[in-house]
N, C-alpha and C positions, 0 to 999 in steps of 0.2 A: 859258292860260299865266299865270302869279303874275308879280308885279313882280320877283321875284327871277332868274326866270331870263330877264328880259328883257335882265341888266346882260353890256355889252360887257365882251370878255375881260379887253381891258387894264384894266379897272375890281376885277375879283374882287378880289386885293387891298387898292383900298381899301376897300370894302365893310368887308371883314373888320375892319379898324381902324378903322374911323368913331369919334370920339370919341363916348361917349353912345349907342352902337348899342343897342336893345335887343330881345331875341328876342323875335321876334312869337309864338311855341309858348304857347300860356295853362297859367299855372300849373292845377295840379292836387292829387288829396288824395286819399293812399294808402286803399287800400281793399280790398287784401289782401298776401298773403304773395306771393312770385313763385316758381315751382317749375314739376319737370317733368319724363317718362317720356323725352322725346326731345328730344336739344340737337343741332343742326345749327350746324357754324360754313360759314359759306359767303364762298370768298376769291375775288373778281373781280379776277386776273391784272388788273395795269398801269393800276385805273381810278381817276382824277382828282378828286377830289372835286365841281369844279365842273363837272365833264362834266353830273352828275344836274340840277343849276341849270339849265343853258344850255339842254339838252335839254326839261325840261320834264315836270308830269305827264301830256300828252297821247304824250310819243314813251317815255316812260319809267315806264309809272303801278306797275309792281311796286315799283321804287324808292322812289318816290314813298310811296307804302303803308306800306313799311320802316320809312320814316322820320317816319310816323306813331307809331310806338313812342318810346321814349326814344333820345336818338340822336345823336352831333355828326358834322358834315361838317371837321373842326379836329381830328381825331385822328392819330395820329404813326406813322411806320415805326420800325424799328431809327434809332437817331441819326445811326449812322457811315455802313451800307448799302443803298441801296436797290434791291436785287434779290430777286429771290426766294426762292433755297433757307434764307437767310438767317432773312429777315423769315418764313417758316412755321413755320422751327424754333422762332422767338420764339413764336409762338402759339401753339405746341402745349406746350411746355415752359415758358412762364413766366419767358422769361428774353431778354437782350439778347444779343449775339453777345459784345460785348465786356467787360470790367474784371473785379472778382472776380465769380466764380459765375457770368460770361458762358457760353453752349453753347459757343462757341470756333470755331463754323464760317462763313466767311467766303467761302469758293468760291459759284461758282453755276454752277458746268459737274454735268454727270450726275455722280450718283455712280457709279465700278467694279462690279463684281458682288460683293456681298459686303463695303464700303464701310459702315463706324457711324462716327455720331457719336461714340459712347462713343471710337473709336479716335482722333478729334481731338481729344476734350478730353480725353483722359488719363483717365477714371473716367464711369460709367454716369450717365447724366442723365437723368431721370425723364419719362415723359411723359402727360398726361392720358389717351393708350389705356388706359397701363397701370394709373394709379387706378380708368378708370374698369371694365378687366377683372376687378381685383382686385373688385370688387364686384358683379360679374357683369354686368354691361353689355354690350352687345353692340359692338364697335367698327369704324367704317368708315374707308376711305378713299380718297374715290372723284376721282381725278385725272386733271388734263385733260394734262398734260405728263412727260415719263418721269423727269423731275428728281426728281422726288417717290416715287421707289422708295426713295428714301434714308429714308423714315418706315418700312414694313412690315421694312429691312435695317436700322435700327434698333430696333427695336421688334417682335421674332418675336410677344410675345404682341396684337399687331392683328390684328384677328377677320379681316377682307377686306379688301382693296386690289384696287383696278377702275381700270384708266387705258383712256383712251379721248379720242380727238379732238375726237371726236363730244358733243355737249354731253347732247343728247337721250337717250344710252345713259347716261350716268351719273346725270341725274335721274330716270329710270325705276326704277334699279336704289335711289337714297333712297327712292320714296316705299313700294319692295318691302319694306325695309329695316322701315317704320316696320307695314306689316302681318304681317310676320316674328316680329316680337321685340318684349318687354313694353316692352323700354328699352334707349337705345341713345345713343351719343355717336359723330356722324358730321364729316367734315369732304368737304367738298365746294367742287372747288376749277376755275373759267372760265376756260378762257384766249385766248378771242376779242379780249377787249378789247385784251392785250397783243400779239397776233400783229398785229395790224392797226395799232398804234401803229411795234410795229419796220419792219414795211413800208411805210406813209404818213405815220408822226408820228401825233402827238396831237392833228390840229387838230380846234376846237370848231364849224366851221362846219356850216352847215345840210349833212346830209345826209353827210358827211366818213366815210370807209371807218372811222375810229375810232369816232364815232358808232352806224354802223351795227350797229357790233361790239358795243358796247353796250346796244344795240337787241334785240340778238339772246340776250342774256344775260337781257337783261330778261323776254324769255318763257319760259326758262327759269323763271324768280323765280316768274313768271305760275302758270303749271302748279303751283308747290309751293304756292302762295297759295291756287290755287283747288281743290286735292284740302284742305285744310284748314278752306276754306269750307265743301266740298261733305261733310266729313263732321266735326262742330261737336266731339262727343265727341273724335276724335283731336286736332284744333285746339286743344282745350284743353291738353294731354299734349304739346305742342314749342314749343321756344322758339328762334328764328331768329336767331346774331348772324352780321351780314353786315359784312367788312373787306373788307381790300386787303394787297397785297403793297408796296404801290407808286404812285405816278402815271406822270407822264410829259408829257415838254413841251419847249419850251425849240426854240432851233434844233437840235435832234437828235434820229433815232430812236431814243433808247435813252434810259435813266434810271438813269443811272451815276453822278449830278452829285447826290450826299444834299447838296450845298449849297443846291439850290434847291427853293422850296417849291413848284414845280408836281409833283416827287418824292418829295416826304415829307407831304406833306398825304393824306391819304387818309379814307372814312369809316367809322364804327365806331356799325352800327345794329343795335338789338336788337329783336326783333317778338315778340309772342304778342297772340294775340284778348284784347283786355278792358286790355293794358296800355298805360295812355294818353301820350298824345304828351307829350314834357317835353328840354329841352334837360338831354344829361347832366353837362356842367359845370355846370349853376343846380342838379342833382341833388346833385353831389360835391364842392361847392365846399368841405367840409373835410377832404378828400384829393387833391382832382386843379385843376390851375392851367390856365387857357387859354393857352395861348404864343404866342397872334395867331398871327406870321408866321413866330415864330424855332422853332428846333427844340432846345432846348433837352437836354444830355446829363445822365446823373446825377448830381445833386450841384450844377446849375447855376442851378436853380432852386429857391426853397422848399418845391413842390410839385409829382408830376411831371405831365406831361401824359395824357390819355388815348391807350392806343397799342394797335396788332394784338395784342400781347403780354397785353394784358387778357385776350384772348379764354380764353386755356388754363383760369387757374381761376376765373374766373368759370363759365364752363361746368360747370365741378366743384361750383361752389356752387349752380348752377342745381339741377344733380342730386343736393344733399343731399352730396358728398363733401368731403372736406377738402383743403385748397391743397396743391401739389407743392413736398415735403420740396428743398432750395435754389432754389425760386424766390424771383426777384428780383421781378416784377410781379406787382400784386394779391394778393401772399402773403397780406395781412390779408381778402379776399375784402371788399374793402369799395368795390367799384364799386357804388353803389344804383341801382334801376333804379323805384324810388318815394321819392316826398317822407319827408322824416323826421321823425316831430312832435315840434316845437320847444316845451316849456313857455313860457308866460308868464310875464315878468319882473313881480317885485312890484309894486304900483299906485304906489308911494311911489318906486319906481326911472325908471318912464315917463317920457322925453321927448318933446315936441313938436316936429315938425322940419317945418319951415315948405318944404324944397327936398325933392323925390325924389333918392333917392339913386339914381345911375348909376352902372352896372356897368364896372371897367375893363378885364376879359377880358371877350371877347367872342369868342362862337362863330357860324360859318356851316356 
């Protein structure tokens, strides 16, 4: 177990703001392009950021692994809400629920039979299936809860949609996915952690039904890790970003409360073999701002935070496609997932600086 997940609950917080904190992730030095035949976003229903800490790489080691990549445990839901059907759409579409060019959808009950987005925001809003059909990709959508039929009744041209309880039947059916077809852009989406949250709460204790449920996600993770291990060639050809919808916490089963940040903190890790570990704010610190504890909405900060909503066209740029025509997030596709080489400033410009300069955002 690391010192990191030894820290009691009520501490996570300060952690996070320690003045002077700095990420122990050792810099690193690009060394290639980052690209790929198969992008998987993969969304753990209701999971906490600090859940992965407290837990540990011995209860949690898929995670763990994840986060080996470039990766912040300090990334952001939708501002306003944090529930689900919400925060997917953000992901998938590149945009926030709310202000100009927000998707507009706010519910988080099932959608009707026959139920589009387009029909709440007034006009068609674009979504990564459909760039990436347009170029012939094969598109998934493999779902743990029926809320999420509102993607394929949105979106006729997504290839397949598989809902299923069962965790095991829908990673089975990605890793079929990845021996199917040349290339593919899936989303694959857990919802243990959060049935187990509205039933017992979110607590972090040893062994805690939330926990377990986490636990149980994990070998999921496990399985897609280890066919990736077990066959190097296709390992090379995907690239894994794992969020959330959400956390969860507080005195309540639910996380309705986007005021507090046991709800809006969430993780946002990206994996492929060979892509080495780097904290993504020390990555993007000339486009993306750490916001400690606050959650910052658009326009509130000089820089915005990194959020689930990255996921849509980042993934598009994984796969060589171009960003979703009114997306709000990542439109510039300028999340980096490698250092960026900085020239050196003239000899005659060099200063001496006798103190280390400390970071004042700071990521966990």
């Amino acid at each position: 177990m690391t010192w990191i997940s030894l820290l009691p609950g009520g501490l996570m917080a300060c952690w996070l703001t320690l003045p002077g904190f700095q990420d122990p992730r050792p810099e690193v030095e690009a060394v290639r392009e980052v690209g790929a035949d198969h992008v998987v976003v993969i969304t753990v229903d209701g999971l906490r950021s600090d859940a992965i800490l407290f837990a540990g790489p011995e209860n949690l080691p898929a995670l763990h692994r994840l986060m080996s990549g470039p990766s912040t445990l300090n990334a952001r839901t939708d501002p306003e809400l944090t529930v689900t059907l919400p925060n997917h759409l953000a992901l998938v579409t590149g945009r926030l629920a709310g202000g100009e060019g927000g998707h507009a959808w706010r519910g988080n009950e099932t959608p009707k039979d026959g139920e589009t987005l387009a029909q709440t925001a007034g006009e068609p809003v674009p979504s990564m299936f459909q760039q990436a059909h347009r170029h012939g990709i094969h598109t998934a959508v493999l779902a743990g809860k029926s809320k999420l039929r509102l993607l394929p009744q949105s979106w006729p041209e997504l290839a397949e949609y598989q809902e299923s309880k069962i965790p095991a039947e829908l990673t089975t059916r990605l890793l079929e996915i990845w021996q199917q077809h040349a290339s593919s852009l899936s989303l694959i989406h857990f919802r243990a952690a959060d049935d187990a949250g509205h039933d017992h709460g979110w607590t972090l204790a040893k062994d805690s039904p939330y926990l377990q449920a986490v636990a149980a996600v994990d070998q999921e993770l496990q399985r897609i890790l280890q066919t990736l291990d077990d066959d190097s060639k296709l390992g090379s050809r995907v690239v894994l970003i794992l969020t959330a919808d959400h956390g969860g916490g507080g005195p309540w089963k639910h996380h309705r409360r986007s005021d507090l940040w046991v709800n809006y903190v969430i993780p946002f890790l990206v994996w492929q073999p060979g892509l080495a570990e780097a904290d993504l704010y020390a990555l993007n610190a000339h486009s993306r701002l750490n916001p400690g504890l606050s959650a910052p909405r658009p326009g509130e900060s000089p820089l915005p935070p990194i959020r689930n909503a990255d996921a849509a066209n980042l993934a598009l740029d994984l796969l060589g496609l171009p960003p979703l025509s009114g997306s709000t997030v990542n439109f510039e596709q300028d999340l980096q997932l490698l250092p960026q080489a900085v020239p050196s400033p003239p000899k005659d410009k060099l200063k001496a600086c006798s103190d280390p300069v400390q970071s004042e955002g700071q990521s966990f």
